[in-house]
C-alpha positions in Angstrom: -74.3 8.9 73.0 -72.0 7.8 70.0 -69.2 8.7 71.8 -69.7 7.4 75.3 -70.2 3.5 73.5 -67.1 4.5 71.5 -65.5 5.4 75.0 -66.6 2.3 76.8 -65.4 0.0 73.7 -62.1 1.7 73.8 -61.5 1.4 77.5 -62.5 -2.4 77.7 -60.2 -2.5 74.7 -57.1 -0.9 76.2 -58.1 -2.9 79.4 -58.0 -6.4 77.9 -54.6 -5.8 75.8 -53.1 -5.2 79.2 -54.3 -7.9 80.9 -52.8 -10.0 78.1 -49.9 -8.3 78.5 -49.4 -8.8 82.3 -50.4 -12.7 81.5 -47.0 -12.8 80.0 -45.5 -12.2 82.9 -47.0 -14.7 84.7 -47.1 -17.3 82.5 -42.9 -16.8 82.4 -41.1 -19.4 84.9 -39.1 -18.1 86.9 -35.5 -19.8 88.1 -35.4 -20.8 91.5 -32.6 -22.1 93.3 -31.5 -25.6 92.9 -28.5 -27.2 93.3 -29.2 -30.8 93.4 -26.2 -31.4 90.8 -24.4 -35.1 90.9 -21.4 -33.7 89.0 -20.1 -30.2 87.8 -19.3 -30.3 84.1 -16.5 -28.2 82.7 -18.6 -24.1 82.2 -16.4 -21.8 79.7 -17.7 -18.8 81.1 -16.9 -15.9 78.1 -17.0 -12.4 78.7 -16.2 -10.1 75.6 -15.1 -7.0 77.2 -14.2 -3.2 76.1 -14.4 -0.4 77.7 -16.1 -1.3 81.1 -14.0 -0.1 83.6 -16.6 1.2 85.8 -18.8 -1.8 86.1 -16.2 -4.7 85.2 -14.5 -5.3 89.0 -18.6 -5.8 90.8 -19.0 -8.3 87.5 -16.0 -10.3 87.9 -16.0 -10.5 91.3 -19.4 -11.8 91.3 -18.4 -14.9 88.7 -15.0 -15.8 90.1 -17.1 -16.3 93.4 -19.5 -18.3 91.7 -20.8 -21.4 93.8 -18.7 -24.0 90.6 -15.6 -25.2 90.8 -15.4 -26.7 87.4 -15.7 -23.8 85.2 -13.1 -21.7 83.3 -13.5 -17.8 82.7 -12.8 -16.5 79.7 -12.5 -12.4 78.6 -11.7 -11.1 75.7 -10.2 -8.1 75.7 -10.7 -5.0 73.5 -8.2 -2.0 73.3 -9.7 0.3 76.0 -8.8 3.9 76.9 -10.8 4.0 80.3 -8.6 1.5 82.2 -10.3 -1.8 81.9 -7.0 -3.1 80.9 -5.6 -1.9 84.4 -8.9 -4.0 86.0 -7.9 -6.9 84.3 -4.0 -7.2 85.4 -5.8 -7.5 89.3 -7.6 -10.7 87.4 -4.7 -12.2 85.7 -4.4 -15.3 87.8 -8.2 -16.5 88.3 -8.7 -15.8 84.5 -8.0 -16.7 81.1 -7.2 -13.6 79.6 -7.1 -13.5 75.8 -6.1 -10.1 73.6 -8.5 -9.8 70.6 -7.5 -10.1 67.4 -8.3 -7.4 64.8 -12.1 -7.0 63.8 -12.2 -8.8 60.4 -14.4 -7.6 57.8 -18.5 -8.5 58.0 -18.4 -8.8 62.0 -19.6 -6.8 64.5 -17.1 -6.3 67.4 -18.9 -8.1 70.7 -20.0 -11.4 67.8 -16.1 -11.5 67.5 -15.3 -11.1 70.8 -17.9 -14.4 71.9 -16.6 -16.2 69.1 -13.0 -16.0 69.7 -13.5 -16.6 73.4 -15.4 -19.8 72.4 -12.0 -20.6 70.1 -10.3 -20.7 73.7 -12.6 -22.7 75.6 -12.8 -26.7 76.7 -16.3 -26.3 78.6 -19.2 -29.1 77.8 -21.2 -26.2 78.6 -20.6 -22.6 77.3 -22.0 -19.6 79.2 -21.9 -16.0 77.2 -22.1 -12.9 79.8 -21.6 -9.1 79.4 -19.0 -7.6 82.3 -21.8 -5.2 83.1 -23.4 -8.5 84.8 -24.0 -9.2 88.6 -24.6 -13.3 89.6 -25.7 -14.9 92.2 -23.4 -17.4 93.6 -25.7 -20.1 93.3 -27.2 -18.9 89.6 -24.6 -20.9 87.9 -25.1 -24.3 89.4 -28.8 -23.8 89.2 -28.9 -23.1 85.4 -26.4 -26.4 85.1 -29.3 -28.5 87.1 -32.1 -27.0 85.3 -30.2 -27.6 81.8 -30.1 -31.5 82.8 -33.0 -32.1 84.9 -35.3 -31.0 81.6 -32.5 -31.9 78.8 -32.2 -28.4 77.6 -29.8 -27.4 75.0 -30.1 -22.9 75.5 -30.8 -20.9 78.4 -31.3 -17.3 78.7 -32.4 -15.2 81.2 -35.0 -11.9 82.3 -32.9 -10.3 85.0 -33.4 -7.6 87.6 -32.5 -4.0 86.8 -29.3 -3.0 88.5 -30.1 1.5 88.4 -28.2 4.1 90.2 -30.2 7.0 88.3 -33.6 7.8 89.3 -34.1 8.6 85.5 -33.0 5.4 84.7 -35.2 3.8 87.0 -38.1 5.8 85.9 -37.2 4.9 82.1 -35.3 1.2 81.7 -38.2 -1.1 83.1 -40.9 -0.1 81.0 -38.5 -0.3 78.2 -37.6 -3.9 79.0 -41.4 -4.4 79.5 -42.4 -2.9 75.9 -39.0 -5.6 74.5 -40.7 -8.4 76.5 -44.0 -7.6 75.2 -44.2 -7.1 71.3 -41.6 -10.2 71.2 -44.4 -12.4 72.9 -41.1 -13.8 75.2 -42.8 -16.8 77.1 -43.6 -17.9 74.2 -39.9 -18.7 73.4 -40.7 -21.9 75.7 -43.1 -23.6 73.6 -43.5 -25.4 70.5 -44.8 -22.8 68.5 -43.9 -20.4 65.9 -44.0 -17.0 68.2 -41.8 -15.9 70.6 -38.2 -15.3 69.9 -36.4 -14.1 73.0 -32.5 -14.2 73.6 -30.9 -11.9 76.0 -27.0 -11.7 75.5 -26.1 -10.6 79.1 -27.0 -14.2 79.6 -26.6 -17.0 77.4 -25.7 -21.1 78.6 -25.3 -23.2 75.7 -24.5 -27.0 75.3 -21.5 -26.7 73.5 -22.8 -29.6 70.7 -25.6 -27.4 70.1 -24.0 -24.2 69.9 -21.4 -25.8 67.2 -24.7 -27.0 65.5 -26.1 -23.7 64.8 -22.6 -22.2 63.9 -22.3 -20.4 67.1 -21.4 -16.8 66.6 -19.9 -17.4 63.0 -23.7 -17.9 62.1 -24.4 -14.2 63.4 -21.1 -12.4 63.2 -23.0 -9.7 60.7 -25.9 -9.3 63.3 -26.4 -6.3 65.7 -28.4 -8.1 67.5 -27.1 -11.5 67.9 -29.0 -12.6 70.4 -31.9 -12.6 69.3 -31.3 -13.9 66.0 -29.0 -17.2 67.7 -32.5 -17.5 69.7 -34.3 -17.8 66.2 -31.9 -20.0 64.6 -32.2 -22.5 67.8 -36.4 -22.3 68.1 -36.1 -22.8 64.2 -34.3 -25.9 64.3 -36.3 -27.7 66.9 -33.7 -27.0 70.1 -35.1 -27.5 73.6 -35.0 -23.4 74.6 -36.2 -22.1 77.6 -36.2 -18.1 78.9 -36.4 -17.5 82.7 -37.3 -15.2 84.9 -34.3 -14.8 87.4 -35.0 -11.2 89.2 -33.6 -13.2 92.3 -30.4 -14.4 91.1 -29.1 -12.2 88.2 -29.3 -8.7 88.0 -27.8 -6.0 85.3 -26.4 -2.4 85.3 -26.6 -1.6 82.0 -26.5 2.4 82.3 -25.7 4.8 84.3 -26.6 8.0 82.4 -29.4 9.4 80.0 -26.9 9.8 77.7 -25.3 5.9 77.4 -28.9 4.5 78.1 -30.0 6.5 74.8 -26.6 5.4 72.4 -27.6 1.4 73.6 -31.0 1.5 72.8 -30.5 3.7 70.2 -28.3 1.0 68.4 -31.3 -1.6 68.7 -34.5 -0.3 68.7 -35.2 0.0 64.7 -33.7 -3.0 64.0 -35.2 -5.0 66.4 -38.6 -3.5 64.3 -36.7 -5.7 61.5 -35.8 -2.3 60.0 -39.1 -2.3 58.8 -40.9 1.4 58.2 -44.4 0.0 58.0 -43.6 -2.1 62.0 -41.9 1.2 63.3 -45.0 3.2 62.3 -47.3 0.3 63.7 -45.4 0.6 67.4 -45.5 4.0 67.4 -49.3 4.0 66.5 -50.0 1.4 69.2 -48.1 3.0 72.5 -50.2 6.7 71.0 -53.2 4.8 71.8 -52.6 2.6 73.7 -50.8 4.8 76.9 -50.9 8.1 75.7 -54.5 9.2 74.3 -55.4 8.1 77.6 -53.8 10.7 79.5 -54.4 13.5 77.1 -58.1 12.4 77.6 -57.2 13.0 81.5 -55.5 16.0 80.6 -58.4 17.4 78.8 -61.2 16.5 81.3 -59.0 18.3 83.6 -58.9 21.3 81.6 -62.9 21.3 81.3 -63.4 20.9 84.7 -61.7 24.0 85.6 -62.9 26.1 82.7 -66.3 25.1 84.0 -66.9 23.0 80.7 -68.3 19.8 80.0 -65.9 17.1 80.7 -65.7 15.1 77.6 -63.9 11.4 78.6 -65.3 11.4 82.0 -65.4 8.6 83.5 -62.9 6.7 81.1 -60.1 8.9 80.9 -60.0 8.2 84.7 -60.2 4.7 84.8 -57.7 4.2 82.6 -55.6 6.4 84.4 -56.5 4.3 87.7 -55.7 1.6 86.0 -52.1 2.0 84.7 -51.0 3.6 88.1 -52.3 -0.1 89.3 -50.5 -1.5 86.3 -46.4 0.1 86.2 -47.3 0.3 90.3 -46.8 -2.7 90.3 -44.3 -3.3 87.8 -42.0 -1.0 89.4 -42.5 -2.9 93.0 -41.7 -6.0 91.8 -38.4 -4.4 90.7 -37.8 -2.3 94.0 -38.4 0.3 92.1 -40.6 3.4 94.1 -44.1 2.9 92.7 -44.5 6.5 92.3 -43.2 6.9 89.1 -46.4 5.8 87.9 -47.9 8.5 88.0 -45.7 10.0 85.4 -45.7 6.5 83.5 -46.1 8.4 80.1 -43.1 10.2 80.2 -41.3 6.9 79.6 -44.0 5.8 76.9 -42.6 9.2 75.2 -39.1 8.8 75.4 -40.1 5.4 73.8 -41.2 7.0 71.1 -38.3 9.5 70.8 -35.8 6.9 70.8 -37.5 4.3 68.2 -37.2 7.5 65.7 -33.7 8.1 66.6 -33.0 4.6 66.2 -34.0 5.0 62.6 -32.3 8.2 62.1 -28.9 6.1 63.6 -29.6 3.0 61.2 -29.6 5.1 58.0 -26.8 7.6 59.2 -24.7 4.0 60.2 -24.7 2.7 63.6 -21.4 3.5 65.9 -21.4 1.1 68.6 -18.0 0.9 70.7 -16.1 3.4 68.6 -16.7 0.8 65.2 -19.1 2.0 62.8 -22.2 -0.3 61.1 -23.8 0.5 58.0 -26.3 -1.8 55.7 -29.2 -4.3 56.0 -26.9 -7.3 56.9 -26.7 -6.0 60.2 -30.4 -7.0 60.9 
């Protein structure tokens, strides 16, 4: 009797945090095309690249052919052995192409990248994209409109998932998902204290603010820049807004276990705030909160073919139910085949895998991009 009022609290538990969870997502606008734009003011459009050979010609094609006349594009180039520099000589005449300088000491490569680039630009506005990126020709002009219709000052965006492997696509959304979640991201769009979001592959700046905050200078220590930029802009009372723009922007940010495992593996811990006692707490919550559920399942299906009593039945089941229903239709939405739901814990454990690797990279010293980053000021 103890147990099954233990069970029933548990499951209405686990059933209300996801709700909440999925009232993120709808409570997060999304970016819907608008182009009602009296004038186009002058877009730097700054893409630190190295390395990218295999994604760089889709992603430059897409933003030379953006729908904006007035806009200059700006990439930074880093020494590359894989033939991006090849790419770029195709490029030369629709962009601004600018050699970067050696790293200086206390910066992290891409922070360098963005904030020469910005060095180079003239734009009112100031748009910072990864060369992995994919745009709509009509994304530009509408972030431009949005930023003026509602006064904004920072922009940044939730994009579609842009996945060639099936492993990928099995892993990468509920990894965004579990990123959108614990940072309370919709949030970012209020006047409150929670909900710090900043996505780098996408970030439109008014160039006054960004010179405000101290642009990347203020972050050129910091892994993960975008985020803290995000923070320093909610902080100081900036009009911010995060969109969802599945529609208009997409992303193909790996192609292979092995490069999806080095990018989060550079991130994970420290976006914990290299904290041991937060790490522990995540990995606590996704054991109970996905995976005790389908060891539940696992045992009542054990019991019932060893003719034994089945323990979690009927809870283990309808939580089961439940979170096919639940990363169903989180994989839909992102054209993704629903089917992968069934095996939704297998992605909840490679979660857990890489948050302690993560940790294992930040004391070892993180290599990101053949540079190597050691200490707490990377946070």
């Amino acid at each position: 009797m103890i147990l099954e009022i233990l069970l029933i609290i548990y499951t209405i538990i686990l059933i209300l945090i996801n709700l909440a969870q999925l009232y993120l997502f709808k409570i997060l606008p999304s970016l819907k095309v608008n182009s009602k734009l009296d004038d186009e003011p002058l877009v730097s459009i700054i893409i630190p690249v190295k390395n990218e050979a295999n994604k760089l010609k889709e992603s430059l094609d897409s933003i030379i052919n953006l729908d904006y006349k007035n806009k200059e594009i700006i990439v930074v180039y880093g020494e590359s052995n894989d033939g991006t520099g090849d790419i770029l000589k195709e490029y030369k005449d629709k962009l601004k192409i600018i050699q970067e300088p050696p790293l200086p000491d206390g910066w992290v490569g891409k922070n360098w990248a963005c904030y020469i680039g910005y060095k180079y630009s003239n734009g009112e506005y100031l748009l910072f994209t990864d060369a992995d990126t994919i745009h709509d020709k009509t994304l530009l002009r509408t972030a431009i409109t949005k930023m003026k219709e509602e006064k904004l000052d920072f922009i940044t965006l939730i994009p579609s998932l842009y996945m060639k492997s099936k492993f990928i696509k099995m892993l990468l959304p509920i990894i965004g998902q579990f990123i959108f979640v614990i940072n309370l991201a919709p949030y970012f769009n209020k006047k409150s204290k929670y909900g710090i979001f900043g996505n780098g592959q996408y970030m439109l700046f008014k160039r006054d603010v960004y010179e405000k905050i101290g642009g990347h200078l203020a972050v050129k220590n910091k892994i993960i820049e975008d985020f803290n930029m995000a923070k320093i802009l909610k902080k100081e009372g900036y009009e911010t807004r995060l969109y969802n723009s599945l529609n208009l922007f997409s992303v193909r940010m790996y192609d292979s276990f092995g490069e999806l495992l080095e990018g989060w593996g550079k991130n994970f811990y420290i976006g914990l705030k290299a904290n041991i006692l937060y790490m522990l707490l995540a990995i606590f919550a996704l054991i109970v909160i996905y995976l005790f559920p389908f060891v539940m399942l696992m045992s009542d299906i054990y019991n019932l073919f060893t003719y034994q009593k089945m323990l979690y039945f009927p809870f283990s089941e309808i939580l089961y139910i439940f979170y096919l229903f639940r990363f169903g239709v989180m994989y839909y939405k992102l054209d993704v085949n629903p089917i992968y739901s069934l095996i939704y814990f297998l992605p909840i454990t490679f979660i857990l895998f890489i948050i302690i690797y993560s940790y294992y990279r930040f004391k070892r010293g993180i290599i990101w991009k053949n540079r190597v980053y050691v200490g707490k000021e990377v946070i």
